[in-house]
Backbone as JSON, one array per atom type, in Angstrom:
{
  "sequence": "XXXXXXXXXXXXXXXXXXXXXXXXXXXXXXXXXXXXXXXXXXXXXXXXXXXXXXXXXXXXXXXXXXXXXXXXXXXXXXXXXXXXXXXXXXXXXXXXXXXXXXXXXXXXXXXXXXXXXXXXXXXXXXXXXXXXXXXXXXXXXXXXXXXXXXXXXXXXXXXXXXXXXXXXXXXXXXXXXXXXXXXXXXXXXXXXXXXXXXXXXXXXXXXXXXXXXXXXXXXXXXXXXXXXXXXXXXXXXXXXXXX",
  "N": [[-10.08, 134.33, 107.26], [-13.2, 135.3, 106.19], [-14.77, 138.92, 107.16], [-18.18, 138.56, 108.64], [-21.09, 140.03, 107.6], [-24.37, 139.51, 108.72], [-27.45, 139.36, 108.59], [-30.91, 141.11, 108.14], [-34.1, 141.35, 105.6], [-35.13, 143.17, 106.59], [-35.75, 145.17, 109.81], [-36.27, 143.68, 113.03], [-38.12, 143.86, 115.24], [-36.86, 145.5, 118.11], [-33.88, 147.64, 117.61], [-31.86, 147.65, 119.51], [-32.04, 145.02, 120.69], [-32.09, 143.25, 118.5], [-29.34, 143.69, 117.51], [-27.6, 142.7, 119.07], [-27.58, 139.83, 118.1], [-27.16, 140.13, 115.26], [-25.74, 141.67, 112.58], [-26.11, 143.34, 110.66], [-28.52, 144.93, 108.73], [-31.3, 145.69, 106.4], [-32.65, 148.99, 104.7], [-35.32, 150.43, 104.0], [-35.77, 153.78, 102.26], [-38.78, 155.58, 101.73], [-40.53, 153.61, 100.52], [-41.18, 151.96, 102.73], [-42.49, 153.12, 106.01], [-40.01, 155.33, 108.17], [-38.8, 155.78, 110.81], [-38.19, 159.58, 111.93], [-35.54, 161.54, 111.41], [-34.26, 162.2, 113.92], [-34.67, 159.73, 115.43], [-33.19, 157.96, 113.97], [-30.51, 158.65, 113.35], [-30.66, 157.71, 116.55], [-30.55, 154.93, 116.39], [-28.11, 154.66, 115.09], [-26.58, 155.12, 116.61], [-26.8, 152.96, 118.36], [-26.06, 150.96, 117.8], [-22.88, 148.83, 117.21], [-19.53, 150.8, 115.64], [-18.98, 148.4, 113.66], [-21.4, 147.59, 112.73], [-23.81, 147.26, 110.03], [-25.43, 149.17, 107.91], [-27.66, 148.85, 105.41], [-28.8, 150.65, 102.97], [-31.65, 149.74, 100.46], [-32.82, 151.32, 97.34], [-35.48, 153.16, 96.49], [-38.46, 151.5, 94.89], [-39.24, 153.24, 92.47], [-36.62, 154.0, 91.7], [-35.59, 151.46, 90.67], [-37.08, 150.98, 88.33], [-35.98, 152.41, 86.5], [-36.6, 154.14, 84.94], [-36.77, 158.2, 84.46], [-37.48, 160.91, 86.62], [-39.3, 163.09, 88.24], [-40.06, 162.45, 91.25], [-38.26, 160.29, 91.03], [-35.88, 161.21, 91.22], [-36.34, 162.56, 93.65], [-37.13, 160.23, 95.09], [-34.16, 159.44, 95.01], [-32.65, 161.43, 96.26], [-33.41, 161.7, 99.14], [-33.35, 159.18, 99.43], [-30.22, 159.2, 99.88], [-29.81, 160.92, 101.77], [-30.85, 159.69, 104.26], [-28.93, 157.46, 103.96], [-26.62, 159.05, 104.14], [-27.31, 159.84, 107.26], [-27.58, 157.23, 108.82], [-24.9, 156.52, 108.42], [-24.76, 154.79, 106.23], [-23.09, 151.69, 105.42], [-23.51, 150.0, 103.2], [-25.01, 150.43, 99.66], [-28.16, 149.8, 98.01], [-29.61, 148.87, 94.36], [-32.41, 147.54, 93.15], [-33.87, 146.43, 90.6], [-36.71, 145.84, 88.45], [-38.58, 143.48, 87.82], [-39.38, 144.34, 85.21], [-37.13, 145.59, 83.72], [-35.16, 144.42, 81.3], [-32.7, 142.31, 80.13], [-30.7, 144.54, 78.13], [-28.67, 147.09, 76.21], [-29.27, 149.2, 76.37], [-30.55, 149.21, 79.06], [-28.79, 148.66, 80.33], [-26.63, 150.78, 80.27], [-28.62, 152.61, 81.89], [-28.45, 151.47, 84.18], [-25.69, 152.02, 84.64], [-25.99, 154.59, 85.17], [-27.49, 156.0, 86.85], [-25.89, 154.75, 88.93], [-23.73, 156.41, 88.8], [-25.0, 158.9, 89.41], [-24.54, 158.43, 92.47], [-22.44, 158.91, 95.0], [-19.36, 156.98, 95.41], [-17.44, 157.27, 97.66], [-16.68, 155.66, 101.14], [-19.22, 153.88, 100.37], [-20.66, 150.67, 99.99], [-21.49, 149.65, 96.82], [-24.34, 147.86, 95.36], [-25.61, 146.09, 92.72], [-29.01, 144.49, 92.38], [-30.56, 142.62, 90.34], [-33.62, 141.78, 88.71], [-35.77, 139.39, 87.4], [-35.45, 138.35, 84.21], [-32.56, 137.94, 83.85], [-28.95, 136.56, 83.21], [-26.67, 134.72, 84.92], [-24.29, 135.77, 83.92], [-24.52, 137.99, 82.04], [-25.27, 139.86, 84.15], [-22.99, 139.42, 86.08], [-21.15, 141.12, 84.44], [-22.95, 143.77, 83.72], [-22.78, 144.93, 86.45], [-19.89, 144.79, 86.45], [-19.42, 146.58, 84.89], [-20.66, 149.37, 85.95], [-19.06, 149.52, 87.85], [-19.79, 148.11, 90.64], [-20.98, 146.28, 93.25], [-22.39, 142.88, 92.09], [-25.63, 141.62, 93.03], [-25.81, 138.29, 93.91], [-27.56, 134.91, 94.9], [-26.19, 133.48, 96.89], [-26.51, 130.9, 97.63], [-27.54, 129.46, 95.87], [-26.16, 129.62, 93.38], [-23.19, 130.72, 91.26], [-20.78, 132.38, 92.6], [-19.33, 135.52, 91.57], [-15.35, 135.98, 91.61], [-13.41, 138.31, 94.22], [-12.87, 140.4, 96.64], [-15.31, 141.37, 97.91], [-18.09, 140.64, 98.86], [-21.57, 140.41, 98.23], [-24.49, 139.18, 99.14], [-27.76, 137.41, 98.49], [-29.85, 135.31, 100.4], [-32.52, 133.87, 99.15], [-35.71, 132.69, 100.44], [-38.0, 131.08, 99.07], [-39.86, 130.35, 100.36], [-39.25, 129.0, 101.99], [-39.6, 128.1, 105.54], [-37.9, 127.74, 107.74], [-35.6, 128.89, 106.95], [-32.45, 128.67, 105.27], [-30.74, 125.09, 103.94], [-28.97, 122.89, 106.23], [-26.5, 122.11, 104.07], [-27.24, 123.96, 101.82], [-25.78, 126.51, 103.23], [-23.35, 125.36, 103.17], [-22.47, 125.44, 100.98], [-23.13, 128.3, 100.56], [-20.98, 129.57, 102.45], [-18.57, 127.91, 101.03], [-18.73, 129.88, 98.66], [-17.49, 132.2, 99.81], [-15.08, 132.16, 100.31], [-11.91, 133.14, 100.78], [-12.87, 136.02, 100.73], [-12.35, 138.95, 101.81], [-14.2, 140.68, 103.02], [-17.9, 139.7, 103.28], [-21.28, 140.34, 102.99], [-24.15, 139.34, 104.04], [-27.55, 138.63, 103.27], [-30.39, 137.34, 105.0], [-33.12, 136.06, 104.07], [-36.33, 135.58, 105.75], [-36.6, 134.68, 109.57], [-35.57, 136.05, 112.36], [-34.26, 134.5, 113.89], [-34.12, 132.15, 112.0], [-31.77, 133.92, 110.47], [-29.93, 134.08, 112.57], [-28.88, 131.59, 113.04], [-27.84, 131.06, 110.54], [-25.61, 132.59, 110.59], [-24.26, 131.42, 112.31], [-23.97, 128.82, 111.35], [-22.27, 129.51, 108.87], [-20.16, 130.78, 110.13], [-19.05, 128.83, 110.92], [-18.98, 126.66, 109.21], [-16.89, 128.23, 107.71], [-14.6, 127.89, 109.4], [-14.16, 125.79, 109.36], [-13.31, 125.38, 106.74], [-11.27, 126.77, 105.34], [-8.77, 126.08, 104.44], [-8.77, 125.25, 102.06], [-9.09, 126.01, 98.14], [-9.54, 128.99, 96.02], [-12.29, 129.39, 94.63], [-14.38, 130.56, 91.43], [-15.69, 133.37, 89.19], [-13.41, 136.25, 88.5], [-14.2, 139.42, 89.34], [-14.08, 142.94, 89.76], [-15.42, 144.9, 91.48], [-15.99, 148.55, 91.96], [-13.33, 149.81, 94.77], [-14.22, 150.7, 97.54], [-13.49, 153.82, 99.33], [-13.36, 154.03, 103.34], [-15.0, 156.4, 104.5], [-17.95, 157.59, 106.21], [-20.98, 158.5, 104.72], [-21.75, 162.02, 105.24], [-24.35, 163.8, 107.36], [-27.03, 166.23, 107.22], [-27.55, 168.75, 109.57], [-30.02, 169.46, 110.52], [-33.31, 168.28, 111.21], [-35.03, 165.97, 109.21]],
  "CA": [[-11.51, 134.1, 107.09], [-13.99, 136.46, 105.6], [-15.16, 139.39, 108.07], [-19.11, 138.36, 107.88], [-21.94, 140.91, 108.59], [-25.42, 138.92, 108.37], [-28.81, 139.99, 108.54], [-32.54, 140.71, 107.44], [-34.05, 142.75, 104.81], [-36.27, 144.04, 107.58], [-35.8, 145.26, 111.14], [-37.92, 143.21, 113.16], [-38.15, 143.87, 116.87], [-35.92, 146.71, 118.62], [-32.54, 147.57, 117.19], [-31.01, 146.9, 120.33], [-32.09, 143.29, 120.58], [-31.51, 142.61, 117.04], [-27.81, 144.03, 117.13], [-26.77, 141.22, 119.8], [-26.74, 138.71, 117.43], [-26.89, 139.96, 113.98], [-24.51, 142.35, 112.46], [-26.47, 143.85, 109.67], [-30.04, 145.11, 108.06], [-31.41, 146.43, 105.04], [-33.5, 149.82, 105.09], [-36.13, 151.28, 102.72], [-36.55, 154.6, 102.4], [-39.62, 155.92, 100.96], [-40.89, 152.62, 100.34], [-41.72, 152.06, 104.08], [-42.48, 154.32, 106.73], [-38.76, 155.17, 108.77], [-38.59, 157.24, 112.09], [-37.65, 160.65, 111.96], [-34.04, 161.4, 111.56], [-33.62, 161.77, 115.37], [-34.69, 158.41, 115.81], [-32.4, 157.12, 113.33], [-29.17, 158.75, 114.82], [-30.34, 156.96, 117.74], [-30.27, 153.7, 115.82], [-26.78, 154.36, 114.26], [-25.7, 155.56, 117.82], [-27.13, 152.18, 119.95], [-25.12, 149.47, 117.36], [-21.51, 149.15, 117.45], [-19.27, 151.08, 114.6], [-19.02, 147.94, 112.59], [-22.99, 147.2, 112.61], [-23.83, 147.62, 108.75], [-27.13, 149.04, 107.7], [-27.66, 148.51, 104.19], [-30.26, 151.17, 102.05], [-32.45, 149.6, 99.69], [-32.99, 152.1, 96.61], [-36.83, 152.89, 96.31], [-39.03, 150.67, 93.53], [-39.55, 154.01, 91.47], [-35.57, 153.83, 91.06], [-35.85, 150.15, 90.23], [-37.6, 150.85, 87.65], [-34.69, 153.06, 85.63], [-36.85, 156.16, 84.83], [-36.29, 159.38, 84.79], [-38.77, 161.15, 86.83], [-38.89, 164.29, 89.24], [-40.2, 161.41, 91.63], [-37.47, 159.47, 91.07], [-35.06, 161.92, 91.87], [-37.09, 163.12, 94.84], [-36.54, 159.05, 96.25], [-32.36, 159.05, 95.47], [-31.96, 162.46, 97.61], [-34.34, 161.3, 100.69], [-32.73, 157.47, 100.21], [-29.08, 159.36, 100.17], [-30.14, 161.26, 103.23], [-31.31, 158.36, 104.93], [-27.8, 157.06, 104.32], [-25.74, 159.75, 105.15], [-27.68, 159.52, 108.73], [-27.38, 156.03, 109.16], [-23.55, 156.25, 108.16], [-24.75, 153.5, 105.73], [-21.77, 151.31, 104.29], [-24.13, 149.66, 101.74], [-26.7, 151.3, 98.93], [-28.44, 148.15, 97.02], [-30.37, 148.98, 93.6], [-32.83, 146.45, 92.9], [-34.09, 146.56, 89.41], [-37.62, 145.54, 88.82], [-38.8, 142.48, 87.13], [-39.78, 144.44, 83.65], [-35.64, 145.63, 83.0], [-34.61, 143.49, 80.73], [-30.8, 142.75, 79.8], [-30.31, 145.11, 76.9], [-27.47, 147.83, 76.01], [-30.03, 150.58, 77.02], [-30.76, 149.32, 80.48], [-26.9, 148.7, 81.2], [-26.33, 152.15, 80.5], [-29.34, 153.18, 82.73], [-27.81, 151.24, 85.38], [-24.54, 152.66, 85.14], [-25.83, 156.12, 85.03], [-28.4, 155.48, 87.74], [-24.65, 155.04, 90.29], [-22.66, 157.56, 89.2], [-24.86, 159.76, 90.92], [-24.13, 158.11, 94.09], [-20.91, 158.89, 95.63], [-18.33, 155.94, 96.13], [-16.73, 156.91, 98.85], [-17.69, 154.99, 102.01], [-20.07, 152.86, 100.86], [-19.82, 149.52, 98.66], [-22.67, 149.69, 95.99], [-24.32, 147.29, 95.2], [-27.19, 146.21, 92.02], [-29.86, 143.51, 92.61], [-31.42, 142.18, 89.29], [-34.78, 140.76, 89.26], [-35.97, 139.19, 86.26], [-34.61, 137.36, 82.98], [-30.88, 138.03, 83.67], [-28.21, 135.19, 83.24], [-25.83, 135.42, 85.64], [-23.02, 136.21, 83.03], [-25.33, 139.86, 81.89], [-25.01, 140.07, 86.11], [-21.55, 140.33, 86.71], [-20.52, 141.65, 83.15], [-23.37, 144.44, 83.74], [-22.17, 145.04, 87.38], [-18.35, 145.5, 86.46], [-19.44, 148.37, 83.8], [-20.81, 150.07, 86.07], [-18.46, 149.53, 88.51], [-20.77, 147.8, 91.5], [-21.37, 144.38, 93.21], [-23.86, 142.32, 91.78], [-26.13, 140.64, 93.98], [-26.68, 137.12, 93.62], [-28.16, 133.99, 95.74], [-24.89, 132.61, 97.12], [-26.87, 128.93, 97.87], [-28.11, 128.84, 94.04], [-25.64, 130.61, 92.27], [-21.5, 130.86, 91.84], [-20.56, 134.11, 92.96], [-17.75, 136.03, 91.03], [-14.95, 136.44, 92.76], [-13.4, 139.41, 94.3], [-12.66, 140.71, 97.96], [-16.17, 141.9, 99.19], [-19.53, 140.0, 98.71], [-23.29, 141.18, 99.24], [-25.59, 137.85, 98.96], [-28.72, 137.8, 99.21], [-30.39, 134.2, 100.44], [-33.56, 133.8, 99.16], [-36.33, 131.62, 100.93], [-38.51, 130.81, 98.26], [-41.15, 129.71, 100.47], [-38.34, 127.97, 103.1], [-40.01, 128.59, 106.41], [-37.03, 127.85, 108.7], [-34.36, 129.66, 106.19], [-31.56, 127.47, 104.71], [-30.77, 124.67, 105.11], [-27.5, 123.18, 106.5], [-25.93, 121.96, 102.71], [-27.17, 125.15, 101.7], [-25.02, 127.13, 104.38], [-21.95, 125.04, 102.93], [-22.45, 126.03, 99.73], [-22.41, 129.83, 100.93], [-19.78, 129.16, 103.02], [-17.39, 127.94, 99.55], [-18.58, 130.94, 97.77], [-17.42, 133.23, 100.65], [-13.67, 131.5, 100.55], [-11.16, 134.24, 100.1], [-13.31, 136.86, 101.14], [-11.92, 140.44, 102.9], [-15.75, 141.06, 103.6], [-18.97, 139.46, 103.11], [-22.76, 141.14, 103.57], [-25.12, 138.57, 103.59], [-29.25, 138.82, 103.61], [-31.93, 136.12, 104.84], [-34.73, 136.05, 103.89], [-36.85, 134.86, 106.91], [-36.8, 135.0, 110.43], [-34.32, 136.6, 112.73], [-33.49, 133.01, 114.4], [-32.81, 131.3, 111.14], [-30.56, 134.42, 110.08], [-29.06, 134.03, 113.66], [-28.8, 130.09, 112.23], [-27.11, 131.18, 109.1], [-24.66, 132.98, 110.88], [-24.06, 130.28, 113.44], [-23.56, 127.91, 110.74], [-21.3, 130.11, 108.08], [-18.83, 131.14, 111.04], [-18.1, 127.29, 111.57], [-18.28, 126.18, 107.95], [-15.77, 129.22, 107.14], [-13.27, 127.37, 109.68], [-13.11, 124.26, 108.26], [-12.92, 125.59, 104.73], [-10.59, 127.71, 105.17], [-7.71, 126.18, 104.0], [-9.28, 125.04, 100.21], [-8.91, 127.33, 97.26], [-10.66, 130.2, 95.78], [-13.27, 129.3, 93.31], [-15.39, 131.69, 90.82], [-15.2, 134.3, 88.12], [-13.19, 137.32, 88.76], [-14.83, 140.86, 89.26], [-13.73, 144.11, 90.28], [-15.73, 146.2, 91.79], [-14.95, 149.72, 92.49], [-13.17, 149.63, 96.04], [-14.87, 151.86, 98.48], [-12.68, 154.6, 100.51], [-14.32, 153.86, 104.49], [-15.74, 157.37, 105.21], [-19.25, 157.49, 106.2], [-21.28, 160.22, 104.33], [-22.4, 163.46, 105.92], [-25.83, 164.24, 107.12], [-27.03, 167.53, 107.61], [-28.06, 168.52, 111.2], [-31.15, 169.56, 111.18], [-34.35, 167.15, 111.1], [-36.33, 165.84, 107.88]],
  "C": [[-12.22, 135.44, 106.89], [-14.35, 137.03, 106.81], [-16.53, 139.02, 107.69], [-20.27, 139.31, 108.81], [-23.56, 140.01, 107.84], [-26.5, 139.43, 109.04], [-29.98, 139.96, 108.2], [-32.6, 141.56, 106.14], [-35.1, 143.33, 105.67], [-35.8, 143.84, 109.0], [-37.26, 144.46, 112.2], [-37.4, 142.96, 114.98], [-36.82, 145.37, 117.15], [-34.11, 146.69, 117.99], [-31.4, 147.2, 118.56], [-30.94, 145.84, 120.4], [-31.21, 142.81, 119.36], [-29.58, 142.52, 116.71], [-26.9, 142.98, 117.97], [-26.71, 140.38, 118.89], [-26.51, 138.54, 116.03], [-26.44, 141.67, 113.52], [-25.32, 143.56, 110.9], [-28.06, 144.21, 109.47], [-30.06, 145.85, 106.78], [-32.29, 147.47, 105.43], [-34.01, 150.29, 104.02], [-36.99, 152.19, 102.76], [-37.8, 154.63, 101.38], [-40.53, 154.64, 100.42], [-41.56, 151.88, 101.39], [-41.53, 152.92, 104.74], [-41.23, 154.37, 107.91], [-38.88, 156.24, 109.75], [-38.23, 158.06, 111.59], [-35.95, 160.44, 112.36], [-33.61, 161.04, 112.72], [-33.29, 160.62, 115.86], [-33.68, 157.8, 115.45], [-30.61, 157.7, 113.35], [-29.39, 158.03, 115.85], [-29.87, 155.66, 117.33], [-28.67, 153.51, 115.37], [-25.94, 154.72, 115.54], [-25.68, 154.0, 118.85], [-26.43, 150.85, 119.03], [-23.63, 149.95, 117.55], [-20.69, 149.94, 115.86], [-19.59, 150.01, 113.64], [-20.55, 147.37, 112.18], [-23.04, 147.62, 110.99], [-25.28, 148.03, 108.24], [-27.09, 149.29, 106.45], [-29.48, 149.47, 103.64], [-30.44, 150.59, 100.78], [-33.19, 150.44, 98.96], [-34.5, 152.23, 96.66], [-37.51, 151.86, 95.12], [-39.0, 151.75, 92.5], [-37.98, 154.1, 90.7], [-35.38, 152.72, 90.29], [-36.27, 149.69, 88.85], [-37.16, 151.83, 85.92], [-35.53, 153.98, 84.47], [-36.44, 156.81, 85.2], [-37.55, 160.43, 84.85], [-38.53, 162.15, 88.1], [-39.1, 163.01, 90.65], [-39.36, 160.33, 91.89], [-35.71, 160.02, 91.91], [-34.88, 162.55, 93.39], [-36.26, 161.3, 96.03], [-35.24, 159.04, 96.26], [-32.57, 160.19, 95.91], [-32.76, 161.99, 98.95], [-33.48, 159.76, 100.69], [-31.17, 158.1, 100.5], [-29.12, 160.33, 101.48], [-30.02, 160.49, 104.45], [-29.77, 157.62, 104.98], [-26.64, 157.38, 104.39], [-26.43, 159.85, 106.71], [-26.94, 158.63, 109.36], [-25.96, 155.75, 108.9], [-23.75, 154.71, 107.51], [-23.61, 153.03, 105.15], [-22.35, 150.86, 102.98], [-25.04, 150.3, 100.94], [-26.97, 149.86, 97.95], [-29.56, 148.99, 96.05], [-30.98, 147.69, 93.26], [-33.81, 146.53, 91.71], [-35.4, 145.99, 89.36], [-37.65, 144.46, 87.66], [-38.86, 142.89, 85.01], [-38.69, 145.08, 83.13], [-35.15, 144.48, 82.6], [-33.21, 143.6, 80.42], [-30.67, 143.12, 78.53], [-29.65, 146.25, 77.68], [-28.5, 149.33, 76.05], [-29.8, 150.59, 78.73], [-29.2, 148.7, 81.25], [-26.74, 149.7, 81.69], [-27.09, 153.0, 81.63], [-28.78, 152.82, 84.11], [-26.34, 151.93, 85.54], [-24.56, 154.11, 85.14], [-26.69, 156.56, 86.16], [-26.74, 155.53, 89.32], [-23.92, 155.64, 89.99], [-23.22, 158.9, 89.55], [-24.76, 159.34, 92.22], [-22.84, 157.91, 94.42], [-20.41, 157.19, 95.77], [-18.08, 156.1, 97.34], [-17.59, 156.83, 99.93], [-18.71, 154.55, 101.99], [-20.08, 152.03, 99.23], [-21.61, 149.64, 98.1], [-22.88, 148.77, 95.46], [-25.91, 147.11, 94.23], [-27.59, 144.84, 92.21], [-30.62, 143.15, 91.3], [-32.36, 141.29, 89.34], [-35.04, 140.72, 87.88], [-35.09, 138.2, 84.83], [-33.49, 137.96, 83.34], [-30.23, 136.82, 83.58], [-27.29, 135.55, 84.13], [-24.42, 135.62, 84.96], [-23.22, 137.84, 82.09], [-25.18, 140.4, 82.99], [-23.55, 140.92, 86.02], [-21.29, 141.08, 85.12], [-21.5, 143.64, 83.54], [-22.82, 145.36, 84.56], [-20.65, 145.93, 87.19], [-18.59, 146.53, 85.89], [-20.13, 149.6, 84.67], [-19.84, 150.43, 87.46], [-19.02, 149.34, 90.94], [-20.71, 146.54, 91.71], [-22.56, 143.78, 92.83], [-24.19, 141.41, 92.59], [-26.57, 139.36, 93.68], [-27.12, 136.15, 94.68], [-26.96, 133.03, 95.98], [-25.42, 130.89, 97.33], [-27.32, 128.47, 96.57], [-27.26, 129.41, 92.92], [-23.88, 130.67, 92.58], [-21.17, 132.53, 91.38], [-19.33, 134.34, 92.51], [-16.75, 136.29, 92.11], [-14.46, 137.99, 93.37], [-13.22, 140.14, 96.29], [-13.69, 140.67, 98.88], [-17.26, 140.83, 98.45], [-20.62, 140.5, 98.67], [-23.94, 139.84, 98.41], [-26.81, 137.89, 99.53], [-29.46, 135.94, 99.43], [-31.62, 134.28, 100.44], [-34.3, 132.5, 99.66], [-37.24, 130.65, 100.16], [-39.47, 129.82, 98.75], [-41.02, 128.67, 102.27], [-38.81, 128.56, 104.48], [-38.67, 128.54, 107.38], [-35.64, 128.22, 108.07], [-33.54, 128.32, 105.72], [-31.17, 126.56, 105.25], [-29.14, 124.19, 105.23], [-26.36, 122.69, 105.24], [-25.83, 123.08, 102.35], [-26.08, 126.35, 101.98], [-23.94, 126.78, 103.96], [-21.58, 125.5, 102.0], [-22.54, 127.34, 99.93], [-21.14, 129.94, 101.2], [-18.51, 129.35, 101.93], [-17.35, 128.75, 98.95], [-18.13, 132.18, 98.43], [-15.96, 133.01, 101.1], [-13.06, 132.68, 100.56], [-11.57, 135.73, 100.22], [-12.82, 138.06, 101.83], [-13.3, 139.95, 103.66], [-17.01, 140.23, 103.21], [-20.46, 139.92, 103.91], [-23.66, 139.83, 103.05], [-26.77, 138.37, 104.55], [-29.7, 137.61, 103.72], [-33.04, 136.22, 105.15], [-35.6, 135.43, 105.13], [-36.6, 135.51, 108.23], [-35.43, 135.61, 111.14], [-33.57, 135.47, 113.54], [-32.95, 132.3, 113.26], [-31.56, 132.27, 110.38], [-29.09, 134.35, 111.39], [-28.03, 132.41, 113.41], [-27.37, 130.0, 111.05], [-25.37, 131.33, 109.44], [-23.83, 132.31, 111.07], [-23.03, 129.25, 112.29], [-22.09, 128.65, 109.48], [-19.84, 129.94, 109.15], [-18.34, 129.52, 111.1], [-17.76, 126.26, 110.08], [-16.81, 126.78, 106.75], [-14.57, 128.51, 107.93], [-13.42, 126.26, 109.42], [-12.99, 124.0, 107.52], [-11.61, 126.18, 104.7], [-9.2, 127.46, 104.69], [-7.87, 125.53, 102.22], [-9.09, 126.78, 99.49], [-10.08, 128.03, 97.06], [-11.48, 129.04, 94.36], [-14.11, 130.78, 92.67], [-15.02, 132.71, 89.82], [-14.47, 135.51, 89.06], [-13.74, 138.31, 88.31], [-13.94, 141.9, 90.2], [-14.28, 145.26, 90.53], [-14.9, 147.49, 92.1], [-14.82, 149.34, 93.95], [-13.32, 151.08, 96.85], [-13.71, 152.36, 99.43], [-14.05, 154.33, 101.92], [-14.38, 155.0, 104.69], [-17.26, 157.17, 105.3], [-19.35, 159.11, 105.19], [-21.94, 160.65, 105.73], [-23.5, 164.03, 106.32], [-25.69, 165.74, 107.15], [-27.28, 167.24, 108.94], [-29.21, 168.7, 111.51], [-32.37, 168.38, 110.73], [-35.11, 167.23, 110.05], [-37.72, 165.7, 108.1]]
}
């Protein structure tokens, strides 16, 4: 059964609390305001190694300019996740990248400045994409593409990053929903998966995945094959002194 790290895209209440029952978060530098480094050694010191904190690229990256500004947010967001010994970096593309043979290339030139090793990369497409421009885009640049595991069939492939959107769902998904993750998470090494909503229905999500993963678990794989690049586990390196 898949290892599964589930989560928010926002910290919401004390990282100690939160880390009892959910295994993951997303973080955005420069985009919201983030403690001082110190703080955030404390944060990567008070979860357990496998806790996963996931950086969220700024919007000015998102937006696949090239801009002193832009450059300014990937060294402060790769800071931020050499601290945090982040395993994940998520690019999330903004609604006005469209799928053309420009903005491929921008995306795949956009992660090869960000190191591979130790941490699984991952792009978020917002906007007209199909999900066959997704993964096709994704593999070229050698990255997971993020899709909505309850609305969407997820390529296959060892690791996952899903993001469950609420689309309005006040008490998060619901339990069909959850099954249908579940099937797309068959075969899995790893799965990272986001919900949208509160920290009880991601506690929910969890709840429900972990028990629909054992009594799937002996059905086949479904889904396209992908190949991301496979991440060496080192964390990156901060510096030592304070930003």
């Amino acid at each position: 059964m898949a290892t599964l790290y589930v989560g928010l895209p926002v910290l919401q209440g004390d990282i100690k609390k939160y880390k009892e029952r959910l295994d993951l978060v997303e973080i955005h530098p420069v985009d919201t305001s983030l403690p001082k480094t110190a703080t955030l050694r404390a944060w990567r010191k008070a979860v357990p190694p496998g806790f996963v904190f996931s950086v969220v690229l700024p919007r000015v990256l998102g937006e696949l300019g090239a801009s002193k500004d832009a450059d300014d947010a990937l060294a402060r967001s790769l800071e931020v996740a050499a601290t945090l010994e982040a395993r994940c970096i998520v690019l999330a593309t903004s609604t006005e990248v469209r799928p053309t043979a420009a903005n491929r290339k921008k995306v795949a030139a956009l992660f090869a400045k960000i190191p591979p090793e130790g941490t699984v990369r991952c792009w978020e497409p917002r906007g007209m994409w199909e999900r066959e421009d997704v993964i096709e885009t994704a593999r070229g640049a050698g990255v997971l593409p993020v899709l909505d595991a309850a609305r969407e069939e997820l390529p296959r492939g060892p690791l996952v990053y899903t993001r469950l959107r609420s689309l309005g769902a006040a008490s998060g998904p619901s339990a069909a929903a959850v099954d249908r993750v579940a099937g797309g998470l068959r075969g899995r090494r790893e799965a990272f998966v986001v919900v949208e909503g509160t920290r009880g229905a991601a506690v929910r999500v969890k709840e429900g995945l972990v028990a629909a993963l054992a009594r799937q678990k002996e059905l086949p794989e479904t889904g396209a094959l992908i190949r991301p690049a496979m991440p060496v586990m080192r964390p990156l390196v901060a510096e030592d002194e304070e930003q």
